[in-house]
C-alpha positions in Angstrom: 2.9 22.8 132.8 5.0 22.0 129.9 5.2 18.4 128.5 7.0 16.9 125.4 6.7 13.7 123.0 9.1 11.3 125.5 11.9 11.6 122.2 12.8 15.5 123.3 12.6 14.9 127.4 15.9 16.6 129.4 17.8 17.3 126.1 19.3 21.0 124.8 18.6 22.5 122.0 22.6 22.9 120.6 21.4 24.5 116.9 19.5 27.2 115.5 17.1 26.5 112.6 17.4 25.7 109.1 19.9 23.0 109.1 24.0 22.8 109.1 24.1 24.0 105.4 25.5 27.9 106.0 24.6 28.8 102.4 21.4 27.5 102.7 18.4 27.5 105.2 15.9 24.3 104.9 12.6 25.2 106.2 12.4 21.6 107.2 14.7 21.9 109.8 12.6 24.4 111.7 10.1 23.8 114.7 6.5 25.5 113.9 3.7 26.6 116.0 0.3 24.5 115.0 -2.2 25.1 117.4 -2.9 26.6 120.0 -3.5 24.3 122.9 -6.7 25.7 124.0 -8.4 24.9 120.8 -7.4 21.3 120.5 -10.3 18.5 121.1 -8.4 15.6 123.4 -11.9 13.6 122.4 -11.2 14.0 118.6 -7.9 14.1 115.7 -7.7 17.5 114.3 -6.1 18.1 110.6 -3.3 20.6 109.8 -1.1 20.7 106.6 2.3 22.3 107.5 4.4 22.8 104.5 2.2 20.6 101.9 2.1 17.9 103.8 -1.3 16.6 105.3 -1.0 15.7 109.1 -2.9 14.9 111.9 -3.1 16.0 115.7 -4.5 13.8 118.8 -4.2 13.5 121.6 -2.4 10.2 123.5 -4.0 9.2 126.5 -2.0 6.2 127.4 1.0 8.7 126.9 -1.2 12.3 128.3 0.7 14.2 125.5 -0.1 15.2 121.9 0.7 13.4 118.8 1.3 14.4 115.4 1.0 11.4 112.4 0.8 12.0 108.7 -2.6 11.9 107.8 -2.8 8.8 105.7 -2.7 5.1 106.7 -0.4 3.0 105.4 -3.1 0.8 104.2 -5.1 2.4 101.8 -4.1 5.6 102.6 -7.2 7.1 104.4 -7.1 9.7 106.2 -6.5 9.4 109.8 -7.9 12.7 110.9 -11.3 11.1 109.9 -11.1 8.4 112.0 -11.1 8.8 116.1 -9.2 8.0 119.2 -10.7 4.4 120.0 -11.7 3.5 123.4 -8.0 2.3 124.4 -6.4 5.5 123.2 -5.2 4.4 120.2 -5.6 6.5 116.9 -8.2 4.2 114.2 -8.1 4.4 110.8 -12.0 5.2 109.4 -11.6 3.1 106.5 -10.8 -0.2 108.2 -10.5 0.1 111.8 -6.2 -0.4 111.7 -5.3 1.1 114.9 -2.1 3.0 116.2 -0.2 4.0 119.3 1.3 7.0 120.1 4.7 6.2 118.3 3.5 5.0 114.9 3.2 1.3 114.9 0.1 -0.5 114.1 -1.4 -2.2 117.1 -4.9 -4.0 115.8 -5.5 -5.0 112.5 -9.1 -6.5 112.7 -9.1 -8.4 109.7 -6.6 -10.4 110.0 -6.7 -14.2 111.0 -5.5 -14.9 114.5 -1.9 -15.6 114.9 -1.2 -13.2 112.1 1.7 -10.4 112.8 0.9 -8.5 109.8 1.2 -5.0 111.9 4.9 -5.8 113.1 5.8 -4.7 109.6 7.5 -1.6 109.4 5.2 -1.2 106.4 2.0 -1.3 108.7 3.8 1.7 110.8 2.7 5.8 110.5 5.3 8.2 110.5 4.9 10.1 113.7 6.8 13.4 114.2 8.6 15.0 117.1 6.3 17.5 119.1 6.9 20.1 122.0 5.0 22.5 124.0 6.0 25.8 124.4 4.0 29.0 126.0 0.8 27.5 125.0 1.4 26.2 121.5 1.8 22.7 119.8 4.8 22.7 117.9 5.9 20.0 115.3 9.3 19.3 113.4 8.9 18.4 110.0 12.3 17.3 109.4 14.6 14.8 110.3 13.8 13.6 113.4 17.1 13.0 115.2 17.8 16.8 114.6 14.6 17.9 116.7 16.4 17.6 120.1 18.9 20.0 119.0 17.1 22.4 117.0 16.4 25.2 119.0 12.1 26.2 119.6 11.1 29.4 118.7 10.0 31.2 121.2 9.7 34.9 122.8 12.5 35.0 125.4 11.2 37.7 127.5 7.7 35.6 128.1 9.7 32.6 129.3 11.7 34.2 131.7 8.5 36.0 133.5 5.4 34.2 132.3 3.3 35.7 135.1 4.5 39.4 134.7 2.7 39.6 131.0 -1.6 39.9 130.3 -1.6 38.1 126.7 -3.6 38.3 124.4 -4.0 36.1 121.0 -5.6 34.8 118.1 -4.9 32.9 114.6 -6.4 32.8 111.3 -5.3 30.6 107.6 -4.4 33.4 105.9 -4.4 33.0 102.1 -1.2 34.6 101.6 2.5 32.9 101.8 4.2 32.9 105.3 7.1 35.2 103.8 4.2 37.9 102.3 2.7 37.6 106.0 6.2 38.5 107.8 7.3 41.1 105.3 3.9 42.8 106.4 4.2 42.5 109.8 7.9 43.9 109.8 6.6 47.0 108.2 5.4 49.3 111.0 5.3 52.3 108.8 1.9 50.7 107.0 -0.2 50.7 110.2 -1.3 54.3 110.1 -2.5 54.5 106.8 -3.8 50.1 106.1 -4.9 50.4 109.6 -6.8 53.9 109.7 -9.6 53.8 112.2 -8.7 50.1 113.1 -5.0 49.7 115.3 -3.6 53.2 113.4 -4.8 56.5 112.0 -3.0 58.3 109.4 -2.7 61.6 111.6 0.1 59.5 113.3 2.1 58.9 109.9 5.7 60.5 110.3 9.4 60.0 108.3 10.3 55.9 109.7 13.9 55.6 110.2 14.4 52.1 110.6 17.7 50.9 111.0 19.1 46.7 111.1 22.1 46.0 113.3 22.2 42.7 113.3 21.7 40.1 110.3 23.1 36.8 109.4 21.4 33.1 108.2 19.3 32.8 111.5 17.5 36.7 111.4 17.7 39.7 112.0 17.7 42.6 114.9 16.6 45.7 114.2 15.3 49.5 115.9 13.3 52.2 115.3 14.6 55.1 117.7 11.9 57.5 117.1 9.4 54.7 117.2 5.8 54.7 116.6 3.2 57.8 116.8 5.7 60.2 116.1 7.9 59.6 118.6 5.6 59.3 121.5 5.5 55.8 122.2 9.4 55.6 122.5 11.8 53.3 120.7 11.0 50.1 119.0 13.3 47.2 118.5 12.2 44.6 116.2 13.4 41.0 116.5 13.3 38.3 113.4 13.9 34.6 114.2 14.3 32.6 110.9 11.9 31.2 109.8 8.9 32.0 111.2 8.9 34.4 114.0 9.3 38.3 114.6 8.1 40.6 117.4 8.3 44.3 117.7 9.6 45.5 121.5 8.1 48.4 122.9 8.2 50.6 126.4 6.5 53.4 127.0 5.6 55.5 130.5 1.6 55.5 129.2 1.3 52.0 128.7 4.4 50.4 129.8 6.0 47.4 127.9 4.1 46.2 124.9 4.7 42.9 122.4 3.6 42.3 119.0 4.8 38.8 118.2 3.7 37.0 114.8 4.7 33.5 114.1 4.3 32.7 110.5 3.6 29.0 109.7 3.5 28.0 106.0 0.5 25.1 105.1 1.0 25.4 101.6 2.2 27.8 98.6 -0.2 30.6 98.9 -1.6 29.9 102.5 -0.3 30.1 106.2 -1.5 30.1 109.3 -0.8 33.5 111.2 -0.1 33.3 115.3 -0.6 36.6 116.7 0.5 37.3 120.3 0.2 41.0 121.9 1.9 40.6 125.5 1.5 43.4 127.9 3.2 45.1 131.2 0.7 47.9 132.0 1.9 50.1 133.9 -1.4 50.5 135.9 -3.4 47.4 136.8 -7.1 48.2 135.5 -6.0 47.7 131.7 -4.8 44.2 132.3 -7.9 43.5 134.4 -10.1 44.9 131.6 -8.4 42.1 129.4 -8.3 39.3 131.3 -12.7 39.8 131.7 -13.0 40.4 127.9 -14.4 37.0 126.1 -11.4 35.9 123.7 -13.7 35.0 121.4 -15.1 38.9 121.3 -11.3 39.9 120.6 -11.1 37.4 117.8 -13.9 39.3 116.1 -11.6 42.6 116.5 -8.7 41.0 115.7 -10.3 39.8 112.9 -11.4 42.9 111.3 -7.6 44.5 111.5 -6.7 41.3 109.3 -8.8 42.3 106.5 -7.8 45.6 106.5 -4.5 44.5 104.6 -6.1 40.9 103.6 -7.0 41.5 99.8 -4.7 43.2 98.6 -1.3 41.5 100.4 -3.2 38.1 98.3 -2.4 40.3 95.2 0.9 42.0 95.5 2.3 38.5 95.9 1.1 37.3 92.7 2.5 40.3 91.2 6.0 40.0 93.0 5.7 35.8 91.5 5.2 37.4 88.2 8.6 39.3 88.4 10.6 36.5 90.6 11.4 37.1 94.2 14.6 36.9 93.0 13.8 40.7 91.3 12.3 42.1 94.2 14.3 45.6 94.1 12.7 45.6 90.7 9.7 44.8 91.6 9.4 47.2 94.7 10.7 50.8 94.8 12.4 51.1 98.1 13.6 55.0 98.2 13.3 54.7 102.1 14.0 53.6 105.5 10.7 52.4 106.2 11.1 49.9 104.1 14.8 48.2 105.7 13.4 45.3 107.3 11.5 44.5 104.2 14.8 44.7 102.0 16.5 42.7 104.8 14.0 40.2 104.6 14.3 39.6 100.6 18.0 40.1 100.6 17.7 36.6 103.1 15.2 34.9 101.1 17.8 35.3 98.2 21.2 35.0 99.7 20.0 31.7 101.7 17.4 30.3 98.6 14.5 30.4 101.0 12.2 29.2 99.1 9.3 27.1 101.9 8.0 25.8 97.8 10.1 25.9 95.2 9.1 25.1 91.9 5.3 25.8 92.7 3.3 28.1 91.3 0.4 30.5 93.3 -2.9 28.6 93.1 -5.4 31.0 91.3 -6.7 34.4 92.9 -9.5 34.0 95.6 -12.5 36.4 95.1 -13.5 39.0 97.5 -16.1 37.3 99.1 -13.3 33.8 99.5 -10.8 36.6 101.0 -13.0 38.1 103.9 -14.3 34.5 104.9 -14.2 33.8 108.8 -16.1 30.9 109.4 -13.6 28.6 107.7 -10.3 30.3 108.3 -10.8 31.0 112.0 -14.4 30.0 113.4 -14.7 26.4 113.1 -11.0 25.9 114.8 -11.4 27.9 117.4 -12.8 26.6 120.5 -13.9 30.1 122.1 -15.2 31.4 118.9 -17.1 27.9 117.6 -18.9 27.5 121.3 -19.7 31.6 121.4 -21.4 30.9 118.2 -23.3 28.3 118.9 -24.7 29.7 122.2 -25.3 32.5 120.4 -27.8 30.8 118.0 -29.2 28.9 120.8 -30.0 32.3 122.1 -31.7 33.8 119.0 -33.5 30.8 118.4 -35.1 31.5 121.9 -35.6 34.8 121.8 -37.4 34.0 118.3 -39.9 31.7 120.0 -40.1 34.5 123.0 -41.4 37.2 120.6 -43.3 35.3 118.5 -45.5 33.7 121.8 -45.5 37.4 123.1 -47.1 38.4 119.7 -49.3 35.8 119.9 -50.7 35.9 123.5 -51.4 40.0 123.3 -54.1 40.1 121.3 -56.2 37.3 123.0 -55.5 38.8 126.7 -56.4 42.4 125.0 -59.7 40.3 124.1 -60.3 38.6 127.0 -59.4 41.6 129.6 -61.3 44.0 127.6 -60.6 47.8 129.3 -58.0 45.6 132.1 -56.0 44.7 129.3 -54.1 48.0 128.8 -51.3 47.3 131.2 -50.0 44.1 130.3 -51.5 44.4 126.9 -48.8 47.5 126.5 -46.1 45.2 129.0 -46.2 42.4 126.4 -45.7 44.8 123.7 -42.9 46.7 125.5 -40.8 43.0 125.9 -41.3 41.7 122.4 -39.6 45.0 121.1 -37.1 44.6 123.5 -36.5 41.0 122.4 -36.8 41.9 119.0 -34.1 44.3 119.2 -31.6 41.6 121.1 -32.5 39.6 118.7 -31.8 41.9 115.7 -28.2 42.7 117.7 -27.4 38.8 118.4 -28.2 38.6 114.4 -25.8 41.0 113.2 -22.8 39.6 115.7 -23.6 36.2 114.4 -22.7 37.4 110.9 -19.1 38.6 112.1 -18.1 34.8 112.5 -18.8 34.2 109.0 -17.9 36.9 107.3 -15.5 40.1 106.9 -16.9 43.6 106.1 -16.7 44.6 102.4 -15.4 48.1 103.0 -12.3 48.4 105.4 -12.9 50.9 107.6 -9.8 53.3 106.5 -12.0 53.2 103.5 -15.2 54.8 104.8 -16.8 58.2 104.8 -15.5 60.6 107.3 -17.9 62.8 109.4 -16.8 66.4 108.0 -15.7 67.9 111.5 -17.5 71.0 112.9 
């Protein structure tokens, strides 16, 4: 069921993104995807910075929908996400105890003397902004409020229409690369054989990519690819680009039937965003959907994960370099002799002809290393639900398993004393289940380490058995 904060109930969306400016497109005036809504805590705030600007998500009881503050009370400008949701259902400062309701104002001030009104003040208030659901993500508006009603939400049209025709699946990880870097990556389908070798692509697929935009103004672009992907076998592709922070690619094929990749791009700060990936399907048979829906979304988050970092490292680069020469420069920064590369040039021809620019007048923070680059357990682990509980069961596990082997260890050589010739049988029984535990406990080792960490070598990058 959808719900919204009680400012956007029965109204219509009468504008597109960006503002009334048609020179200009203000990345305030834009509705973003935060969260998924799966992953929230009701019991607990949760931080987010969405364009530079620290907030905090909780959730309302007294009003059963979610609330977005910035994360600072007015006080003494603590931050609210460290505090909790008090017993009433108000959000309380940590520092003091100041307490607030779902639209801002300050309801308790314990230290002040009875009688007092000191939280009336529109001083004592937080500045709350507008929120909406939509197809199982939190959105916020960062700009002016009154405009939020009107501003249309992005969202994927086709989903909306038919929610229960589509298996879906999704993930999200803090990328540390800008929100623009992350969509002019995702537009480019003709990188996927070759960054994605062995992963979502393999290079034997790569073909000429004739990509072609027909539509295009301040709001995005349409686009298609007629041939489309693996050489033409897949079918067409049209590509969809909703300013600022959405795209999907549009597939239909007889194998597989109709296939999604959406991407919403949501900035946090220069050099950082936070990637929503959504792949919706149509099968055309049943069994793949049903093969899905019983696969752990926290063991698709480790998949998903990997295909990240095949493109992770050096997208954190190339952006530095294109900062050195100015966005501004990018067709003399980038050599663009082809096709391919259309809905790239159509995304930096925006970016300059409406100064889209989510930071301007701020520089890239300095280059992560390697190891900083392929972290999981920051990025993704700790704020998602399914991956943070798998992880922790999965530890719970090992740490049992440990205890198993080391009593089976123990116990064998004292029954292989006591039983003398007997003690053959469950002397080699005992041995046979500590290996067996030993080796779950080696496999449930090496799975841990994927929520923590990337693999060094993508695997496009790997030796090749020589075929025979």
């Amino acid at each position: 069921m959808e719900t919204t904060s009680p400012t956007l109930e029965n109204t219509t969306a009468e504008m597109l993104a960006g503002g009334n400016d048609r020179d200009r497109f203000d990345w305030q005036e834009a509705w973003y995807p935060v969260h998924y809504l799966a992953d929230l805590d009701k019991s607990q705030p949760t931080p987010f910075t969405l364009l530079g600007r620290d907030i905090v998500i909780w959730w309302d009881k007294n009003a059963s929908s979610w609330r977005v503050f910035d994360d600072k009370c007015p006080h003494r400008l603590a931050r609210l996400s460290e505090g909790r949701v008090a017993e009433d259902g108000l959000l309380e400062c940590p520092y003091h105890g100041w307490a607030f309701a779902g639209n801002g104002n300050c309801e308790r001030i314990p230290q002040q003397v009875a009688d007092s009104k000191a939280e009336t003040s529109k001083r004592a208030c937080v500045a709350s902004l507008p929120t909406i659901e939509k197809q199982g993500m939190l959105f916020v508006y960062p700009g002016k409020p009154e405009n939020a009603a009107l501003t249309k939400v992005p969202i994927v049209d086709a989903i909306e229409e038919n929610p229960d025709e589509w298996t879906c699946i999704n993930t999200f990880r803090d990328l540390p690369y800008d929100a623009l870097t992350l969509l002019e990556n995702v537009l480019d389908a003709s990188h996927v054989p070759y960054t994605h070798h062995r992963t979502v692509g393999n290079r034997s697929n790569a073909s000429p990519v004739e990509l072609e935009v027909t539509e295009s103004g301040k709001n995005g672009f349409k686009g298609v690819w007629q041939e489309g992907p693996r050489k033409g076998t897949l079918g067409r592709q049209d590509t969809t680009f909703i300013a600022p922070n959405l795209m999907w690619h549009d597939l239909t094929s007889k194998q597989f039937g109709r296939t999604l990749t959406v991407v919403y791009a949501t900035p946090i700060r220069k050099g950082e965003c936070r990637l929503f990936a959504i792949f919706p399907f149509k099968f055309a048979s049943k069994l793949p959907g049903l093969f899905i829906k019983l696969t752990p979304r926290w063991y698709s988050h480790l998949g998903q994960n990997r295909v990240l970092e095949d493109d992770q490292i050096f997208l954190h680069h190339q952006e530095r370099y294109l900062a050195e020469v100015g966005s501004e420069n990018f067709t003399k920064a980038f050599y663009l002799p082809t096709k391919a590369d259309s809905f790239v040039f159509e995304l930096r021809q925006w970016v300059n002809q409406y100064s889209v620019d989510p930071f301007p007048n701020t520089s890239l923070p300095p280059a992560l290393s390697r190891e900083e680059l392929l972290d999981r357990y920051h990025s993704h682990t700790t704020k998602c639900k399914s991956c943070r509980t798998a992880l922790a069961n999965i530890q719970k596990v090992r740490l049992g398993l440990g205890v198993g082997v080391a009593f089976a260890w123990t116990i064998t050589p004292i029954i292989a004393v006591l039983l003398n010739q007997k003690a053959i049988l469950p002397t080699a029984l005992l041995t046979g289940l500590s290996l067996c535990l030993g080796a779950v406990w080696l496999y449930l080792g090496k799975l841990e380490k994927r929520f923590y960490q990337g693999e060094n070598i993508p695997p496009r990058n790997m030796v090749e058995k020589a075929k025979k």
